[in-house]
C-alpha positions in Angstrom: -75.7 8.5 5.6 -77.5 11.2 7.7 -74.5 12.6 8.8 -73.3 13.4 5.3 -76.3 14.8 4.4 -76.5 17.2 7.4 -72.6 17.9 6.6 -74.2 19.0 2.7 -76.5 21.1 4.6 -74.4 22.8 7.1 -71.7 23.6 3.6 -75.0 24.4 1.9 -75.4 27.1 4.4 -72.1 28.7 5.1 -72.1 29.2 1.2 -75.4 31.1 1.6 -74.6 32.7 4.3 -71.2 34.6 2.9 -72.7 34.9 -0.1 -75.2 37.2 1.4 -72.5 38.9 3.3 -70.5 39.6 0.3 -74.2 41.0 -1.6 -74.1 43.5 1.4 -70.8 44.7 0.9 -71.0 45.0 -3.1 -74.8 47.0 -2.1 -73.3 49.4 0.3 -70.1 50.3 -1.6 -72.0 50.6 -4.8 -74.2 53.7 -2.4 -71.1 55.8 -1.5 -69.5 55.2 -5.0 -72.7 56.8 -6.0 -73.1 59.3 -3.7 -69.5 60.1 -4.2 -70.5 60.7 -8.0 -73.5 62.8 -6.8 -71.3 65.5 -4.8 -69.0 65.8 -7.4 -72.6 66.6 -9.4 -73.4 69.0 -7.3 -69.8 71.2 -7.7 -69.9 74.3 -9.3 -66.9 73.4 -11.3 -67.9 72.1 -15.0 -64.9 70.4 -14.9 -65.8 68.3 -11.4 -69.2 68.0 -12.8 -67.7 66.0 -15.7 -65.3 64.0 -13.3 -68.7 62.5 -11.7 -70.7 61.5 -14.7 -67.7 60.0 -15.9 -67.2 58.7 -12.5 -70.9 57.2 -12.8 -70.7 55.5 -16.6 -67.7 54.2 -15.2 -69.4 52.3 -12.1 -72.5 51.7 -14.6 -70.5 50.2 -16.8 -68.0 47.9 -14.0 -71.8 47.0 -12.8 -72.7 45.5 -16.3 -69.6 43.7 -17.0 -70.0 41.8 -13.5 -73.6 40.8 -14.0 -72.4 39.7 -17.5 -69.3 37.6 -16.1 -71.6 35.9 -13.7 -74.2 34.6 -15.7 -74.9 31.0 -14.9 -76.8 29.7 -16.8 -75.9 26.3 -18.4 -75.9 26.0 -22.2 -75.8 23.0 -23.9 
């Protein structure tokens, strides 16, 4: 019985664990998708300008839809 309750805990645990790992990865790509968005900002083309705020609604908007598809919470 202890065993299988250690087992739960060690699962428990890797879960966590690449969970976190995958949160990194979604936080650090989200930083050069923005930065990319910020040099194409800072262009002097108005036409490069536009590429990057459409560039950013784009992301804001992918960002929004995957906080919506995730929601967990039970409904009854």
């Amino acid at each position: 019985m202890q065993k299988d309750h250690q087992q739960d805990a060690e699962a428990k645990q890797k879960i966590y664990e690449r969970g976190g790992q995958q949160m990194t990865f979604l936080i650090f790509s989200r930083i050069f998708l923005i930065g990319a968005c910020y040099g194409f900002w800072l262009n002097d083309d108005p036409v490069i300008k536009c590429v990057g705020v459409f560039l950013a609604i784009g992301f804001g908007l992918d960002l929004v839809h995957q906080a919506s598809k995730n929601d967990k919470v039970d409904r009854y």
